[in-house]
N, C-alpha and C positions, 0 to 999 in steps of 0.2 A: 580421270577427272572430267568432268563436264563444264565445258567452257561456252560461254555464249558469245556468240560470237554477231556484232551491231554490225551494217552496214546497207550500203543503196542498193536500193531493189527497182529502178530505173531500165529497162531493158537497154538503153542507148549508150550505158558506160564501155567504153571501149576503154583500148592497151593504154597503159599497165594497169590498168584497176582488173582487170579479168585475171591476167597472169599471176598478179599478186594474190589473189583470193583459192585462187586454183593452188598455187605454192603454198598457204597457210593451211587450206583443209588438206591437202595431202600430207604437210609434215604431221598435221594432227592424229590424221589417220595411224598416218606410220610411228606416231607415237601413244597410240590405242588411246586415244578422248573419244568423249562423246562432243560431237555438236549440237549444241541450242541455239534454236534463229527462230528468226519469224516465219518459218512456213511454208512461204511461197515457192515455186517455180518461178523467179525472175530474177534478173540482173545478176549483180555480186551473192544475193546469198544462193541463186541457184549453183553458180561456180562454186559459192565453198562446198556446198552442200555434197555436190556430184563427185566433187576432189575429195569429202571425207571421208563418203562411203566406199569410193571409188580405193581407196587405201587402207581400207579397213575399219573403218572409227564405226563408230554409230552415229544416227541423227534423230534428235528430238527435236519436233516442230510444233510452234505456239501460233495457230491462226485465230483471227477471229469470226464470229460467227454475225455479226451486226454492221457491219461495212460493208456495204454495195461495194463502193469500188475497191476494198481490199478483196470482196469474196469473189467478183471477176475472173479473179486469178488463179490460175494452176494451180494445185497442191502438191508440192513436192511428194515422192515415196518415200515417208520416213519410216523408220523402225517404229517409236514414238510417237504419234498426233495427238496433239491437246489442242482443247477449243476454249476459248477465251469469247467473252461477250463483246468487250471494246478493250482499246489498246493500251488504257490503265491495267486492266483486268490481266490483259495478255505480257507488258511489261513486269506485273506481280510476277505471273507464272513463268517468265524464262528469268527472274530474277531466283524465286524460289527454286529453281531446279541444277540450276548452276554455283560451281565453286569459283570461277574467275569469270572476267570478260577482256573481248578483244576487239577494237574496233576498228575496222577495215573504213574507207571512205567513204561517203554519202552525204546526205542533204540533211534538212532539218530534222527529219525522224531519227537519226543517227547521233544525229547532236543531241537532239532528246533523251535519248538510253543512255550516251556516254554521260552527261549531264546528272541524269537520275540513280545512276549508279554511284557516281562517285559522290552526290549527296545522299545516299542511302549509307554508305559505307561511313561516311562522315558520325551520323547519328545511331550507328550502332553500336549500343553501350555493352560493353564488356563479351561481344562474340567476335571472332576474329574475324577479321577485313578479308572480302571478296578483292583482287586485284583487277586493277582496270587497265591491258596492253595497248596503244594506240600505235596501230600499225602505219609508220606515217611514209606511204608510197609516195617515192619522186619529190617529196615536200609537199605531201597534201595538206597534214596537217602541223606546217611550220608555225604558221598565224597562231593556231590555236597552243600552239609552246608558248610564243608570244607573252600571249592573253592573262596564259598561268603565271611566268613571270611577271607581267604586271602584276598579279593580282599577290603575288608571293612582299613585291617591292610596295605598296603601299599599305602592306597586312589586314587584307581580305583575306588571304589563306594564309594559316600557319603552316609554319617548315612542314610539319609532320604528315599535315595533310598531303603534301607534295609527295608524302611517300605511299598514296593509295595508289598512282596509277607513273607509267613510265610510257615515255613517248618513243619507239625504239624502230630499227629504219628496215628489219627484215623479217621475214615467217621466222625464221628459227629464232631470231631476237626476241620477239617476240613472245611467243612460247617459254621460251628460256626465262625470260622473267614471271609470265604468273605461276609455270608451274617453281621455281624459287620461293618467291612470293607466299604460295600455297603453301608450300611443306615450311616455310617457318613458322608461318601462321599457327601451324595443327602441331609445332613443336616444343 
C-alpha cells in the first residue's frame, strides 16, 4: 500500500516528534508500504523516510522544482523522485500516488495536506475514500479532535464525513486503521 505520509520538515522538532516518526516509518517498513512525502531531507519526514527505508518499505518523494526555499534542501535518496512545479502541483502528485494518509505533527503545510485531503475525499463521487491517520503524539493534535467535534456538534460535518479520517494515539494504531480503512474500501 502506498501511504503518504504529511508532516514538519522543521529541522528544530526534537523528542517525541522524532521518535514518533522513526516508530511509524519502521512499522511501515516492516509492514512492506511504500512511503509518499514531500521529498526533502529534513525534520520529521527525513526520520520517517530513513525509518522506512531503513525497515524495508520503499520511498516515493514529490519535490518541487519552483521554490527557492523549498529547492535549498537535501533531497532525500528515494527509490522514486517526482518533480512537481509548486506545491499545488506536488500535493496533486502525492495525492495521486497514494491509497491512504497519515499525519505526523507540523505546522501549517501539514495542516494544509491534512485539510486537503480530507476535502478531496469529501467530493469524491462514487470512488472509494483514501483514509486520513492523524497520528496524535503526546496530544499534538488534541485541539484539532476538538475542532472536528465542534464542527460534527453544530453540523458543519456530517457523521459520515467523521468517518474519512481517525485521530489514533500510536504507529501501529495508526497503520491499523487506514490499512482497515483501505481493504474495506476495495471490498
Amino acid at each position: 500500500m502506498n501511504i503518504c505520509v504529511f508532516c514538519g520538515s522543521n529541522a528544530n522538532a526534537g523528542e517525541p516528534y522524532v521518535s514518533s516518526a522513526i516508530s511509524l516509518g519502521t512499522e511501515m517498513g516492516r509492514r512492506g508500504h511504500t512511503l509518499v512525502f514531500g521529498g526533502f531531507e529534513t525534520g520529521l519526514m527525513s526520520s520517517v523516510a530513513h525509518a522506512t527505508a531503513q525497515a524495508g518499505g520503499h520511498v516515493l518523494g514529490v519535490i518541487t522544482t519552483d521554490i527557492p526555499y523549498l529547492n535549498a534542501r537535501p533531497v532525500f535518496p528515494c527509490d522514486t523522485l517526482l518533480k512537481a512545479h509548486n506545491l499545488s502541483d506536488r500535493k496533486d502528485m502525492m495525492f495521486e500516488h497514494s491509497d491512504a494518509f497519515i499525519a505526523l505533527p507540523g505546522s501549517v503545510g501539514t495542516l494544509d495536506e491534512i485539510f486537503s485531503a480530507l476535502a478531496e475525499q469529501k467530493v469524491k463521487d462514487g470512488h472509494a475514500p483514501k483514509p486520513t491517520g492523524i497520528y496524535n503524539v503526546q496530544g499534538y493534535y488534541d485541539a484539532l479532535g476538538v475542532l472536528f467535534d465542534q464542527m460534527l456538534l453544530a453540523k458543519f460535518m456530517d457523521p459520515e464525513d467523521r468517518n474519512l479520517f481517525r485521530i489514533c494515539d500510536t504507529a501501529p494504531a495508526t497503520l491499523d486503521y487506514v490499512e482497515q480503512a483501505v481493504l474495506c474500501a476495495t471490498n
